[in-house]
N, C-alpha and C positions, 0 to 999 in steps of 0.2 A: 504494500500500500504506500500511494506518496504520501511527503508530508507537504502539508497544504495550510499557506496560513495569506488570509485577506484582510489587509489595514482599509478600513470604512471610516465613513461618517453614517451618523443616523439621516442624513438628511437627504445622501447620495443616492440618485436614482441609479444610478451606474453599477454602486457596490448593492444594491438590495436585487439587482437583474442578474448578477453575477454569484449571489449567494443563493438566489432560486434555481438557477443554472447546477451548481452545484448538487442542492436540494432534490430536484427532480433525478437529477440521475444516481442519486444513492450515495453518494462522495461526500467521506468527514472532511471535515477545513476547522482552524483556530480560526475562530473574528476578533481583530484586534481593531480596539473603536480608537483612533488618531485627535478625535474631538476632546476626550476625555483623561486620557493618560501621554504628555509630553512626553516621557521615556519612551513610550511606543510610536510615538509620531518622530519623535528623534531617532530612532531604529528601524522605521519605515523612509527615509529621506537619505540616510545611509547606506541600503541596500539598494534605492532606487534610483538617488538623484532627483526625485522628483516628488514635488509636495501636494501634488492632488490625486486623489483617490478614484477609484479601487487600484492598490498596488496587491498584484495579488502575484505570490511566493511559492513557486514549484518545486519544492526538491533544490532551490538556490536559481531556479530560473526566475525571474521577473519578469512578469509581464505587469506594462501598467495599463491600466484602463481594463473594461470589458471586451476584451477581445476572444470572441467565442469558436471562431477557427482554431487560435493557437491554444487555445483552452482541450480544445475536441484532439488537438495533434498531440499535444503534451501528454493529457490523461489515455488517450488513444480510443476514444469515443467518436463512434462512427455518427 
């Protein structure tokens, strides 16, 4: 199993499409909210470079944003 971890906000349409994405096809993931804890938003800009969300964390791939092709390639979900 990967390890799967996604830096959100609550307010982010992008990371709530991306957590359902996840959701529907059976796939555990850590949600790390970026709004609420600086340590984790300083640990998500680190790994990413980049301060808007969904930064979401594959096994140390980065992908930022909802991007659901590379999401389907990575997990290998048809």
């Amino acid at each position: 199993m990967k390890n799967i971890t996604i830096y959100t906000t609550p307010t982010c349409h992008f990371c709530h499409a991306a957590k359902d994405f996840f959701r529907e096809n059976n796939i555990e993931f850590t949600d790390k909210d970026v709004a609420t804890d600086k340590e984790v938003a300083d640990e998500m800009v680190k790994k990413s470079g980049q301060m808007g969300v969904p930064v979401i964390d594959i096994d140390g791939q980065i992908i930022v944003g909802f991007d659901e092709p590379k999401l389907r390639e990575l997990l290998e979900i048809k």
